[in-house]
Every structure is written in C-alpha cells, then in structure tokens.
C-alpha positions in Angstrom: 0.0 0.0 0.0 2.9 2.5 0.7 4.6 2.1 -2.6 1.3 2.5 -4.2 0.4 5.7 -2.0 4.2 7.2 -2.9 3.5 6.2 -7.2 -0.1 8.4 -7.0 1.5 10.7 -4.8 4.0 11.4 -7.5 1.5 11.4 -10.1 -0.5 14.3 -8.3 2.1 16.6 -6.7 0.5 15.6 -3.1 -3.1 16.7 -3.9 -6.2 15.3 -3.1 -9.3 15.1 -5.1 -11.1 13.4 -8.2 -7.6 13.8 -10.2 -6.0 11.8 -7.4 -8.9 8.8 -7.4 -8.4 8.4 -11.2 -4.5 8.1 -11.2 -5.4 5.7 -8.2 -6.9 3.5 -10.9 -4.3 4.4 -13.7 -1.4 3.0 -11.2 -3.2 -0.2 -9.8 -5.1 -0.9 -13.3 -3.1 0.3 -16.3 0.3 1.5 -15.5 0.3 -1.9 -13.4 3.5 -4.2 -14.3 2.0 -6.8 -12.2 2.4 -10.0 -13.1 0.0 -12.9 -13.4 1.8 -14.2 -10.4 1.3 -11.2 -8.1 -2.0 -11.3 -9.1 -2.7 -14.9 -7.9 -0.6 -14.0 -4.3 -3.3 -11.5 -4.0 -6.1 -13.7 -4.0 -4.5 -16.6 -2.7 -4.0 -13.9 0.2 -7.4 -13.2 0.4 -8.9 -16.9 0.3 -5.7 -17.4 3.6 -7.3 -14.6 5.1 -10.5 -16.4 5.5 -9.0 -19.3 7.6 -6.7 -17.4 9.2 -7.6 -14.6 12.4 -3.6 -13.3 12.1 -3.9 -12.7 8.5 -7.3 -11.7 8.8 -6.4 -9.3 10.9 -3.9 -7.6 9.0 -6.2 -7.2 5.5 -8.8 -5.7 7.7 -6.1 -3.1 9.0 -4.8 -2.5 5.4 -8.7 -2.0 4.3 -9.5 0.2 6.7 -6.3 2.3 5.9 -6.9 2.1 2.5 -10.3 3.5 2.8 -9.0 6.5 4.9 -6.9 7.7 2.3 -9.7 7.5 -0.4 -11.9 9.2 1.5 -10.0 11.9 2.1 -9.7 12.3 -1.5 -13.5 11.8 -1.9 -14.1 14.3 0.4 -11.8 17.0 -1.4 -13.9 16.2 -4.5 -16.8 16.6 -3.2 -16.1 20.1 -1.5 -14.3 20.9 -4.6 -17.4 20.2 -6.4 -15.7 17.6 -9.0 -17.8 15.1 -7.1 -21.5 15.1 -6.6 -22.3 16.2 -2.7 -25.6 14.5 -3.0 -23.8 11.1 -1.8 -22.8 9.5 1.1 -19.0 9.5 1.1 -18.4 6.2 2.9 -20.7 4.8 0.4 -18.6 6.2 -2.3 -15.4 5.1 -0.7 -16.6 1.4 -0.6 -17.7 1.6 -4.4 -15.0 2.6 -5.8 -13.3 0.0 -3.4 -15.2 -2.8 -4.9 -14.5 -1.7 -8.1 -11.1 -1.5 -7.9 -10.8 -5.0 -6.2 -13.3 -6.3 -8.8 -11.5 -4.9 -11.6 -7.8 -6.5 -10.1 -9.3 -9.6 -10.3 -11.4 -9.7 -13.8 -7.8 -8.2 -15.0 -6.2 -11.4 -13.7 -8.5 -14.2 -14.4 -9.8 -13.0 -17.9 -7.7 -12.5 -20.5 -10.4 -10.3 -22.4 -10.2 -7.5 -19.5 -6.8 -5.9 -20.7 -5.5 -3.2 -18.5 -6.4 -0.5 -20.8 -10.2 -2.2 -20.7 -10.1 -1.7 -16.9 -8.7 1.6 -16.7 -11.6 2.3 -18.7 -14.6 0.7 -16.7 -13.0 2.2 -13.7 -13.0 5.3 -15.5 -16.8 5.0 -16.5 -17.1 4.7 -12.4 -15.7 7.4 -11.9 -17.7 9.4 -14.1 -21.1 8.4 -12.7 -19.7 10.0 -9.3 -18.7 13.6 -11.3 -20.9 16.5 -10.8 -23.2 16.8 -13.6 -21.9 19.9 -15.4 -18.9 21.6 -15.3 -21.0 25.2 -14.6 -22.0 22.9 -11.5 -18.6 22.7 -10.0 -18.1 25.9 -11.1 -21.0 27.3 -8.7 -19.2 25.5 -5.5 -16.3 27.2 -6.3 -14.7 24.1 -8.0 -12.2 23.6 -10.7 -13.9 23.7 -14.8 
C-alpha cells in the first residue's frame, strides 16, 4: 500500500481530489506491471485470510487504511465540487473499493479484461460519481 500511495502521490504533486482517485486507478489498473503471479498472491492472500484470524487481521487493518486515504480524497472532491455532494462518502469510498478489487481480479482471471479495458470501466465509475456539469462545479467554487 505505501509504494502504491508514494506512485499516486507522484502522479499528483501531493493533492487530493477526483484527479487523485483516477491516477489511483491508472497506477493499480493500467500502468500496473503486475504480473499474473502477483495477481494470484493476491487472492490466494485473500482466500488465507478467510481461515486465518492473524492474517485476517492484518487485510482488515490495510482495508481500513486504505479507505481513509480515499476518503480523504472523496471528500476534497466533493467540496471541490468535481464530485456530486448529493452522496454518502463512505458509500462512495466502498464503491470505488469494490471496483477496484473487482477490476484487479477480472484483469487477472480474464484475459479479455486488458488493463487499458479496466482503466476504462473504472474510468466510467468514476464518471457516474462527477458532478453533472462543469458550470456545477463551477458554482461550489470548484475547478472547470
């Protein structure tokens, strides 16, 4: 998680937001040098996680972690008005969770989900969470 927090961190200059979500997605999803073999420790890690309390444990701590750091850039994008304020932000934070782990593993398992097809699924995500118009964010005092 801290090597993927330091890749979007250099991506964004440090800033929070919508920007920061979507290069989020471009480093786990299609900048990703991952190979099929990382991608199976992954969910091999999972499926040990469910017999094992230790390791259990420790997903649960990354997870909750993980979501802390998104919402904080949910947040920003909402009050920025890049994202729509009419939503719940935890809610927000676990979609684009699940869509993100969702996406990790179609990329693995299916060889028809390339990472440029996932970047762009997440990216249709993302775009159902964007204020509606750009005048919208304009009127919070957003970015255009």
């Amino acid at each position: 998680a801290r090597e993927l927090h330091h890749r979007v961190d250099e991506a964004t200059g440090y800033e929070f937001g919508f920007n920061r979500l979507r290069s989020i997605f471009e480093v786990t999803l299609k900048n990703s040098n991952a190979k099929q073999s990382l991608a199976g420790f992954w969910i091999e890690l999972l499926s040990e996680s469910l017999r094992n309390d230790e390791i259990r444990a420790q997903q649960i701590k990354s997870h909750n972690d993980s979501r802390l750091y998104l919402l904080r850039s949910v947040k920003s994008g909402m009050e920025s008005g890049d994202l729509r304020g009419d939503l719940d932000p935890e809610l927000v934070v676990d979609f684009i969770s699940s869509i993100s782990s969702g996406l990790r593993l179609m990329k693995a398992i299916y060889p028809e989900i390339s990472p440029e097809r996932a970047f762009e699924i997440a990216n249709m995500a993302l775009g159902l969470l964007q204020s509606s118009t750009p005048a919208s964010r304009e009127e919070k005092g957003g970015s255009k």
